[in-house]
Steps between C-alpha positions, in 0.01 A plus 500: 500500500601869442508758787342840448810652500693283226174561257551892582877508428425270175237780366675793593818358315233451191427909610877610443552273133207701375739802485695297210163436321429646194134511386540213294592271761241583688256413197668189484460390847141591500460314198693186642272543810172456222650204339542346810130540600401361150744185571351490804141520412506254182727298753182461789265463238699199359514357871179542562242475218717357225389174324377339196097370425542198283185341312527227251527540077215227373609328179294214376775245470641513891227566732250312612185359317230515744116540472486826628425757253697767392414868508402539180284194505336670808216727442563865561251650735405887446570690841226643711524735754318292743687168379744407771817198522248279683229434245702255333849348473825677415624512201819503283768196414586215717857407573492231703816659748428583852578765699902376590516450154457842421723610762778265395508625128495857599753428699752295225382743218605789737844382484513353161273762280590811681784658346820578773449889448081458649640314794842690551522801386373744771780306735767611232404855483457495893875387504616718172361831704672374782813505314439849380427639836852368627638628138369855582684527888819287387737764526410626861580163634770416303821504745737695306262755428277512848735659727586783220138592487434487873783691552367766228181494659636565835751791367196649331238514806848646666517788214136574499440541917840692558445850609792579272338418207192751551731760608763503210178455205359775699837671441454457155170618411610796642789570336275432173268717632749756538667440110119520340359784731532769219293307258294369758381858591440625125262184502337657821442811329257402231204424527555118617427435848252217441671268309846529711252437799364225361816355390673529869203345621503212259884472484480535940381168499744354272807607666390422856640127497231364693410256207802269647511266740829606562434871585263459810648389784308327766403706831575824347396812505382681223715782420370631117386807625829591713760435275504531164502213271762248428465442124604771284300609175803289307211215422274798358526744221388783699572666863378349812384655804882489589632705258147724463369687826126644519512820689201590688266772366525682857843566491754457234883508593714720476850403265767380725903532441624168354643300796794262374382154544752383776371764714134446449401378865278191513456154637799266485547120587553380818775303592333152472375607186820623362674196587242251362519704147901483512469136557199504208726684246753172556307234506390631190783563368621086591168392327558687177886366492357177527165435344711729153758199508261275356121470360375161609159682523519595152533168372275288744213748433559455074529137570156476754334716182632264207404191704147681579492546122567154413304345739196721323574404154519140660165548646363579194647260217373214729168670623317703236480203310329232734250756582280417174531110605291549785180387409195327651379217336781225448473126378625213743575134410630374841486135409273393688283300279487182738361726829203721374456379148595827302829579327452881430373770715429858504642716719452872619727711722266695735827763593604530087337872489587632805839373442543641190434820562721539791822350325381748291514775699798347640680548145388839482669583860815346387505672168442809662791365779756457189441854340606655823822243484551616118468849631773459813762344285451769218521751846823309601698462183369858330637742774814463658365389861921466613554868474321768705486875489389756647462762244114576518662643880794664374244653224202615789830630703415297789838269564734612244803302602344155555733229343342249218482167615572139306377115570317449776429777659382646207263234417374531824425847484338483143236273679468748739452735226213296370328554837537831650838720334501706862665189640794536272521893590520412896774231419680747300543742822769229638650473151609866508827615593374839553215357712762343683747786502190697642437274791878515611475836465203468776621301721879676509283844590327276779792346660765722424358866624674823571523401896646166406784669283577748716559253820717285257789827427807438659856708503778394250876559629525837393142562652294546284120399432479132316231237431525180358266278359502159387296273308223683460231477225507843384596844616241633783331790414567643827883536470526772281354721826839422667617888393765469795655177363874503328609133447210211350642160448271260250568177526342202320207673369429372161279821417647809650318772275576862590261714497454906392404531901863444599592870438320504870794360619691781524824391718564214315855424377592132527321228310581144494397228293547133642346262193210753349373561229429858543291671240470910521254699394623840250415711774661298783824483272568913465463489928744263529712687262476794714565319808639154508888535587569125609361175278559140602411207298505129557432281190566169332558637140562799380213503283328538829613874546217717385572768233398779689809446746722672170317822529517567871668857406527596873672161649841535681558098643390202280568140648420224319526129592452155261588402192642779287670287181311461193464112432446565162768687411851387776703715325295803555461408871238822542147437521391896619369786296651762454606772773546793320223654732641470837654784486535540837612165592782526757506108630415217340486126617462166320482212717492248207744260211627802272768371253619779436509875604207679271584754260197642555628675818663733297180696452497589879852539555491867573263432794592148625717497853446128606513170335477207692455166288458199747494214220455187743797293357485583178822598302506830350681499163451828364626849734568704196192687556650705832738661293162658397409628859742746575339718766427142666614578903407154674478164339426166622588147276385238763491127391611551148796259518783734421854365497687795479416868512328647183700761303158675446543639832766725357323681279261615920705774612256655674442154698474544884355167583598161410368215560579097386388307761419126412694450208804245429797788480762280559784795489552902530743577225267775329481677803766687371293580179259706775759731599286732232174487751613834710189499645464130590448473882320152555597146385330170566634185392405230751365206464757425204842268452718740515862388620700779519470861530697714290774751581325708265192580737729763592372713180145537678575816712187570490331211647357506876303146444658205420342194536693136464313308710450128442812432252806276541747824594822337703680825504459874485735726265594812653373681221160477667616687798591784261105599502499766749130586425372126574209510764377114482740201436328167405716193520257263715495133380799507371873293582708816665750325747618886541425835511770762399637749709450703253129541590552741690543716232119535437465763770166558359367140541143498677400140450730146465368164423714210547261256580552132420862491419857356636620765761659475742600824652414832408776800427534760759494731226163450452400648872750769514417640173148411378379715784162591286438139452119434649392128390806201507409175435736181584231256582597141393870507474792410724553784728692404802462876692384850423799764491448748799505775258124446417473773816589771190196391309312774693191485144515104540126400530519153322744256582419119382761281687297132490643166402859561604771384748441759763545430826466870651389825455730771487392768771583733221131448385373739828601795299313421142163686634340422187462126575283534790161392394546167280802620309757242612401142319678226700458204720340570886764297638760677360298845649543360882923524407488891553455668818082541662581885377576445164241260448225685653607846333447301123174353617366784710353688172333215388344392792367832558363533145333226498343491855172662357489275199536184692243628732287494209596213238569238783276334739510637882623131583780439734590176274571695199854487478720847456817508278698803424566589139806319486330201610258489252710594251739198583151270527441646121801389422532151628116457337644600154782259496293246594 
């Protein structure tokens, strides 16, 4: 037995395939449904009255010869009215046969006289309609094709109940509204009013929706007269009541400015509602990618349709003719000579008329059944039911950007079509990337307000104003109201679009572009010629640097980062535009594999101060193109795996700044090649292979920064200690068993790193006459004591003396003021060597300083454990060994 609830789901199931029922298919179920109840019928009858009245054929050579006389020997009495059967006996032909016999030849000559269509043939059209009723659902059931159309169903009640799709149709009409209001209102003017009336009244109706099952949902308000109506006038050839308003004889209104659309307040989605039509727009978009890879439902529906076809012309060939063989009166010779005496006998089929005429009628139903067939496969094969457009939108201006669509989905939506074309409209909402682009927009101006921005600004190093955001959608509306903000970091927005409303943003002068795809509007790109001064961009390609970067008149720093060679052309190696238009450019980064310097720096070499070129491994080949940049001052080559100084650098005299770091220079020679670079006053070159440095270093008088710093150096020349104006010496990492005497020459020295080297004692030299030195670091070498002379190191406030073979402190250290507060770096065991005074006079500072922040930043537990700077500076040390 079936519960109540499994017969509901089964006929509201049989409610939702309607929607892919054309009018034809309903016609052909209905006329299925009549043949049945002619099977049926002829079917009862034939169970229940069917049968055969036999009587015998008299010949006068085999019946009987008897004494009786024969009805025409009989005298034929005139009727009278008041005559009646009892007067006299009855009268006709005797047959000698009972009543069984009777029975028992009607029942042989019903088997053997009546042809196999009298007997059968209402069962075989009972089972033939059968056939054609499972024929006409087939493709609903059928397995690979079931779940696509339940799924379409489903994604289509989805479409037509989401608030969204109202809202942006609503949108719409009122934007056509707005494009035909001049024409609209000549048509006002004449003398008219009665047939536009009439037509929004008739046309009202039409674009409602509420002919679909779909459109109503259950326990719902009705909301018609609140809000205006979801279907456009795109289904109509004239305007709506959405895009036509009837003003009120009372009171007309008065014109208002045009509001821009953005700005127009109304009602907008709430979140629920928002998220539901994000997760609509994909689902959608999954279904199209996958019912378009195939179109299964294309060819099971032309194959149901041809076998529907065939099973007519079937029906026919076999049927029409046997109809004219039914008959009534039919001749039996059952052989049966030996029980009642007769060989022949005449038979009559009481059911032969009213059988007749209902196969008849049953012929007619199916002919009529295999026009409609002949009709569906002209339908199918005429008009190409695997492509869909939607041009009759794009022509009524209601969804102009809605994609055509190809196998399945579009068959799906032709038999839509065929039932109500508003269905295809609402679908069309989530097909829209400017629907879509709409309801980002939306949301973004919901979530991300002007109180949300505002809380997210932080403070770069330099202090100024920044916000970053990442990953999100689209820009919010909302941040272009940020006037006070100077730095905006985009990162991994796929549509960053900037808009004319950024001129608001008055302070801002640092943009940064982590992965986007930012799009600006004309408008937008003159304010950010005005006022953009620092541009970063973070790409894959360089075919992912928008165009409008090149005409940023105003910029002074340009950093970019990825993949700057052109794949198609490696000799090239330049993938940019050109820069003829930076004229202002002063510093310019590329963070990316560049084979070569460009020649197209040239065009900016008047303004151009900086280069730095970090190429992430990559060899450079190609440094003829500095010789271009003459009024270059600082340049960086950073992972370019140089061997030996380029001779470009010669042609850089005005070069102040050098910088090589992370190469593979393996020796120094050219150095004397720089003695031409007056002006040269920093050089970086660690992190290479260099041996050996050069006595001619000595040529750099000019040079305050040198930096040598994780080489293979065994020895020092002299030559270095010629540089009277050196400030910072670099040599950590290095394999210095010694330092010079001669160090003591750089009187000027602030700041000495021998970190990580071979030492084992340090030059008195260095104390007596390095008296401006402030930072010194020895850590990790093979100290064995401090000289006492560190007491003349009155600006000493660094001093790094970790990993070494100390055993004590020199008292010395009482007198270096500037190390009080966490500017000695050593061991606390080694601090309990010098005397309670000493140590409490270099610990006293920081204790005191920071008494309030411990107060503060630590729990007021008497388990927490205090450590002095030292102490925790020795702990940091042990920890990063480790």
């Amino acid at each position: 037995m079936f519960t109540l609830s499994e017969l509901w789901s089964i006929s509201e199931r049989q409610g939702r395939y309607k929607l892919l029922k054309p009018w034809w298919e309903v016609f052909m179920d209905y006329l299925v449904l009549l043949m049945l109840m002619v099977s049926i019928l002829a079917g009862t009858l034939l169970l229940s009255r069917d049968g055969v009245v036999c009587v015998p054929v008299h010949s006068l050579s085999n019946n009987y010869s008897s004494g009786f006389r024969t009805p025409s020997d009989s005298p034929v009495l005139p009727f009278t009215s008041g005559s009646t059967l009892a007067e006299g006996p009855a009268k006709g032909r005797r047959t000698n046969m009972d009543y069984q016999q009777y029975v028992y030849i009607s029942q042989v000559c019903y088997h053997e006289a009546l042809p196999w269509f009298s007997r059968f043939l209402p069962y075989i059209t009972l089972l033939q309609s059968l056939v054609l009723l499972a024929s006409g659902c087939f493709w609903f059931h059928f397995p690979l094709t079931s779940a696509r159309i339940e799924h379409f169903l489903a994604i289509l009640a989805k479409c037509c109940e989401s608030p969204w799709t109202s809202r942006a149709l609503s949108r719409t009409a009122k934007l056509d509204s707005a494009h035909n209001r001049p024409h609209e209102e000549e048509q006002v003017v004449k003398p008219q009013a009665h047939p536009i009336l009439t037509s929004i009244t008739r046309q009202s109706s039409m674009d409602s929706g509420t002919d679909s099952p779909l459109l109503v949902r259950t326990g719902s308000t009705s909301t018609t007269a609140a809000q205006p109506s979801p279907c456009p006038s795109s289904l109509s050839r004239c305007s709506t009541l959405s895009s036509l308003s009837i003003p009120e004889p009372a009171s007309l209104p008065k014109p208002a400015p045009v509001v821009p659309e953005g700005s127009r307040p109304g009602p907008t989605l709430d979140r629920s509602d928002g998220e539901q039509a994000r997760a609509l727009f994909e689902r959608v978009r999954r279904f199209r990618a996958h019912c378009e890879s195939s179109d299964i439902i294309y060819k099971v529906y032309a194959a149901q349709t041809v076998f529907k076809v065939l099973k007519f012309v079937v029906i026919v060939s076999y049927t029409a003719p046997l109809l004219g063989s039914i008959s009534f009166n039919h001749i039996c010779q059952p052989h049966s000579h030996a029980l009642t005496g007769y060989q022949v006998f005449q038979c009559s089929h009481s059911l032969a008329s009213v059988l007749r005429k209902l196969m008849l009628a049953y012929v007619s139903l199916v002919g009529l059944y295999g026009l409609l067939g002949i009709y569906t496969l002209f339908w199918i094969f005429h008009k190409s039911l695997r492509q869909y457009s939607f041009q009759h939108l794009r022509e009524v201006g209601s969804i102009l950007d809605a994609p055509d669509l190809s196998n399945d989905l579009a068959f799906l939506l032709h038999m839509t079509d065929q039932y109500d074309p508003l269905l295809a409209q609402r679908l069309s909402v989530f097909l829209s990337p400017v629907s879509e682009t709409r309801l980002m927009e939306e949301n973004l101006e919901r979530r991300w307000n002007a109180a949300r921005l505002r809380s997210m600004i932080t403070s770069d190093h330099q202090g100024r104003s920044l916000l970053q955001l990442v990953a999100v959608a689209h820009l919010p509306p909302a941040l272009y109201t940020l006037s006070q903000l100077e730095v905006l970091k985009l990162e991994l927005i796929g549509d960053a679009k900037l808009t004319a409303q950024i001129s608001n943003m008055t302070a801002l002068r640092e943009l940064h572009l982590y992965h986007c795809s930012a799009t600006v509007e004309p408008t937008a790109l003159i304010v950010l010629q005005e006022r953009l001064e620092s541009l970063h961009l973070t790409f894959t390609q360089a075919a992912e640097i928008p165009g409008w970067v090149y005409s940023l008149r105003g910029l002074q720093e340009l950093h970019l980062t990825g993949r700057l060679a052109s794949e198609a052309s490696v000799g090239r190696g330049w993938a940019l535009g050109s820069l003829r238009h930076l004229r202002h450019l002063r510093i310019l980064t590329l963070r990316g594999m560049v084979q070569r310097i460009p020649g197209e720096l040239s065009e900016i070499a008047g303004s151009l101060m900086r280069l730095e070129i970090h190429n992430e491994g990559a060899r450079l080949l190609v440094l003829t193109g500095l010789r271009r940049l003459v009024g270059l001052a600082e340049l960086e080559l950073q992972g370019c795996q140089l061997e030996r100084l380029p001779s470009a650098l010669l042609a850089l005299t005005g070069l102040r700044s050098l910088d090589l770091q992370h190469n593979c220079l393996r020796t120094l020679e050219e150095l004397l090649g720089l003695q031409h670079l007056r002006r040269l006053s920093c050089l970086k070159m660690a992190h290479n292979r260099v041996l050996s440095l050069p006595s001619s270093v000595g040529v750099l008088r000019s040079l305050e920064v040198l930096d040598l710093a994780h080489n293979q150096l065994q020895n020092l020349p002299p030559a270095l200690f010629t540089l009277h104006r050196l400030r910072r010496l670099l040599l950590a990492g290095n394999l210095l068993e010694e330092l010079p005497v001669e160090v003591g020459a750089l009187t000027l020295l602030t700041e000495l790193d021998l970190t990580g080297n071979r030492l084992e004692s340090l030059p008195r030299e260095l104390f007596t006459n390095c008296v401006e030195l402030r930072t010194l670091n020895v850590a990790n070498n093979s100290l064995g004591s401090l000289h006492p002379g560190l007491a003349c190191l009155r600006h000493l406030s660094h001093l790094d003396v970790q990993g070494n073979n100390l055993e004590e402190l020199p008292l010395e250290l009482g007198s270096c003021s500037g190390l009080r507060g966490g500017g000695l770096l050593v061991e606390s065991w080694l601090l309990h060597t010098l005397p309670c005074h000493v140590r409490d006079f270099l610990q006293q500072a920081h204790s005191q300083s920071c008494a309030s922040s411990e107060t503060n930043s630590r729990p007021n537990s008497d388990c927490f454990p205090t450590f002095s700077t030292a102490q925790w500076s020795f702990h940091s040390a042990v920890e990063s060994r480790i």
